[in-house]
C-alpha positions as CSV (number, residue, x, y, z in Angstrom):
1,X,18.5,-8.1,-66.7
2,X,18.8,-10.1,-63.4
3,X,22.1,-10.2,-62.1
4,X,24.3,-13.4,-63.0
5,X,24.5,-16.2,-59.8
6,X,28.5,-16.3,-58.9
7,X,29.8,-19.0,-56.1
8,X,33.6,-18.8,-55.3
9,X,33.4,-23.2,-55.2
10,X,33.8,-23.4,-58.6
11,X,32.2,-26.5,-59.6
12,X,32.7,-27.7,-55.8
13,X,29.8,-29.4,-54.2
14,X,28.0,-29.2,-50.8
15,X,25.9,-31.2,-48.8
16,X,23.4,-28.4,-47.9
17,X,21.7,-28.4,-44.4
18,X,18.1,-27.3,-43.8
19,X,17.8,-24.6,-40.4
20,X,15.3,-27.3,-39.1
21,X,17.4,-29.7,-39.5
22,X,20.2,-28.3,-37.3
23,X,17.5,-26.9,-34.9
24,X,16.6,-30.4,-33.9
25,X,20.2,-31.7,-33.8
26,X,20.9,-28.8,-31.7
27,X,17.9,-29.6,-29.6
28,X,18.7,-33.4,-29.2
29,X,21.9,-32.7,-28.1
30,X,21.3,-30.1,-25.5
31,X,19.2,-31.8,-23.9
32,X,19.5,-35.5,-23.9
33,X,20.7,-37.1,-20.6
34,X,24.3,-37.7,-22.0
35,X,26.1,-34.9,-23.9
36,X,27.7,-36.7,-27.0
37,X,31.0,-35.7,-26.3
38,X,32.0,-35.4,-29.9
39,X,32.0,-33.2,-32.9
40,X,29.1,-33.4,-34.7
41,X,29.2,-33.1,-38.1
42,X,25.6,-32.3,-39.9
43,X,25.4,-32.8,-43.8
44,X,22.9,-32.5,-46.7
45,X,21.4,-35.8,-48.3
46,X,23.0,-35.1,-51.6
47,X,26.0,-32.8,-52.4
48,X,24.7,-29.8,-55.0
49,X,26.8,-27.3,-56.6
50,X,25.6,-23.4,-56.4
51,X,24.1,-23.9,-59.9
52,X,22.4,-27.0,-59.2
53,X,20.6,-25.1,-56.1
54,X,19.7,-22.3,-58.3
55,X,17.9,-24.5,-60.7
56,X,15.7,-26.2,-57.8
57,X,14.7,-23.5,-56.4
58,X,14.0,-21.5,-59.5
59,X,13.2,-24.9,-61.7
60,X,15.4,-23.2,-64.3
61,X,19.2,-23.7,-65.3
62,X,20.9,-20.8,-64.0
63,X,21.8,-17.5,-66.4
64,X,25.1,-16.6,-66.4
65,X,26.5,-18.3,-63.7
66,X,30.2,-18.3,-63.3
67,X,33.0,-19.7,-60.6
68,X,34.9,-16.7,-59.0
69,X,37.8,-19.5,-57.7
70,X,40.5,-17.5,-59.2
71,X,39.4,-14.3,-57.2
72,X,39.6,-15.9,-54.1
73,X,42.9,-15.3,-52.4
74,X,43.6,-17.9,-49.4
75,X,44.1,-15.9,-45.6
């Protein structure tokens, strides 16, 4: 039996960000003439919860998924 998916968002969502993506941020801003002088804050095109990524990926609702917010003790 596979091991159940577990996020600690709870039902939270997240605009995920491809590697590539950042890559050519990264690369844009490195080495265009003028540094942008400002944060720069890289998001996904749609905000997906932990079980909505497990179902693209797999093209299946997740099995036993669960929220592990009430584990999560703040720092």
């Amino acid at each position: 039996m596979p091991t159940p998916a577990a996020a600690a968002t709870g039902n939270g969502r997240v605009g995920f960000v491809d590697a590539e993506d950042i890559a050519a941020v990264a690369t844009h801003a490195l080495t265009d003439e003028r540094a942008p002088n400002t944060d720069l804050v890289l998001t996904g095109p749609e905000a997906l919860s932990y079980a909505d990524s497990v179902q693209r990926i797999t093209g299946r609702p997740p099995r036993g998924f669960r929220a592990l917010v009430e584990k999560v003790q703040p720092v």
